[in-house]
N, C-alpha and C positions, 0 to 999 in steps of 0.2 A: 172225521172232520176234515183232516188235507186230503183224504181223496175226492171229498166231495167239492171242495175248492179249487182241487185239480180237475174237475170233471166240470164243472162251471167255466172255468179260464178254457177248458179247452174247446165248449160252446162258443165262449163267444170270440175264440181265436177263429173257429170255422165259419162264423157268419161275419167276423169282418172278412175271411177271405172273399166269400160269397157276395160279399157288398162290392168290392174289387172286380172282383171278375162280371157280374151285372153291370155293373159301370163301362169298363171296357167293352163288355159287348155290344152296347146300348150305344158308344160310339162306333164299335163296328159298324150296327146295322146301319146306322144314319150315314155312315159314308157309303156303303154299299146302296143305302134306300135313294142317295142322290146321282147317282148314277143315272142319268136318263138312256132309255131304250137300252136297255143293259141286254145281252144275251142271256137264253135258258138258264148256263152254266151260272151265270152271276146273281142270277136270281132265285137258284137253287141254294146256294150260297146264305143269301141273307135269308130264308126260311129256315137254314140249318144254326147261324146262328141265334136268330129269336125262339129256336126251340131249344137253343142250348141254357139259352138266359132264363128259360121259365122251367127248365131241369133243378139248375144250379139254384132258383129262388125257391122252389120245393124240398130241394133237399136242406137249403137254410132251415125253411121252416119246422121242417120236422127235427133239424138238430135237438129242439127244448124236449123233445119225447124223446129220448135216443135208449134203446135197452141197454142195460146193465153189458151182456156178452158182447154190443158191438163194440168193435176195436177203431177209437177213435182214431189214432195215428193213420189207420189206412183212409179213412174219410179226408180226413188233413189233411195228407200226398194227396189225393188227386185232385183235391180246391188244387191244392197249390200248382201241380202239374198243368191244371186247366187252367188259371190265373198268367202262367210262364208263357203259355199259347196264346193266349189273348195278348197280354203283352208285348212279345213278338211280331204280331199280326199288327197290334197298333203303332207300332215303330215302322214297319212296312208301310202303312197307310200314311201316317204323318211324310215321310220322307216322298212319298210319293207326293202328297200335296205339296211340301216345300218346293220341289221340283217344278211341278204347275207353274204353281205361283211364278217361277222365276222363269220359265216360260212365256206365260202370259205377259211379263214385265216387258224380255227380250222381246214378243211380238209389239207390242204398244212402242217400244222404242221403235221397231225398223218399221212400223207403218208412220210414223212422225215424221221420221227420216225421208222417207218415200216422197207424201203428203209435202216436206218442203222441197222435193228437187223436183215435182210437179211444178208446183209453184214460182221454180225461177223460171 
């Protein structure tokens, strides 16, 4: 009975990883997908992540079938090794957009600036 409850918990520890790292990908791709005129490389990039996101949802799915002999802990580690990269990647991306942003702001400012010494 506690292994079978341990073997359930540990289901659905794998597939919330899986729901994490879908998530995060799914923002990867969309910042990758907004990229306009993106080079090769970057768009090789987002095809490798959306194949990794429909890896990670199939092996969720198969969690509820899992045989007896496989060794869940190893499944475990690599959600979660693949969840730490995603994660990573998305702290890269955010700070890159935070930067943008404050870019775009500084431009709006010194074209304001500009726009009024025309104008005297």
């Amino acid at each position: 009975m506690a292994e079978t409850l341990g073997a359930a918990a540990s289901i659905v520890g794998i597939a919330s990883l899986a729901g994490q790292i879908c998530s995060g990908v799914q923002q990867l791709y969309a910042f990758v997908d907004s990229i306009k005129h993106a080079p090769s490389d970057i768009q090789n990039i987002k095809n490798d992540i959306f194949l990794i996101e429909r890896v990670v949802r199939r092996m969720a799915e198969d969690c509820s079938d899992l045989p007896e002999h496989l060794d869940i802990d190893i499944l475990k580690s690599s959600f979660e090794l693949c969840l730490s990269r995603v994660n990573r990647l998305l702290t890269i991306i955010q700070s890159l957009d935070t930067s943008s942003q404050k870019n775009r702001t500084i431009k709006l400012v010194k074209a304001t600036v500009k726009k009024t010494r025309v104008a005297e």
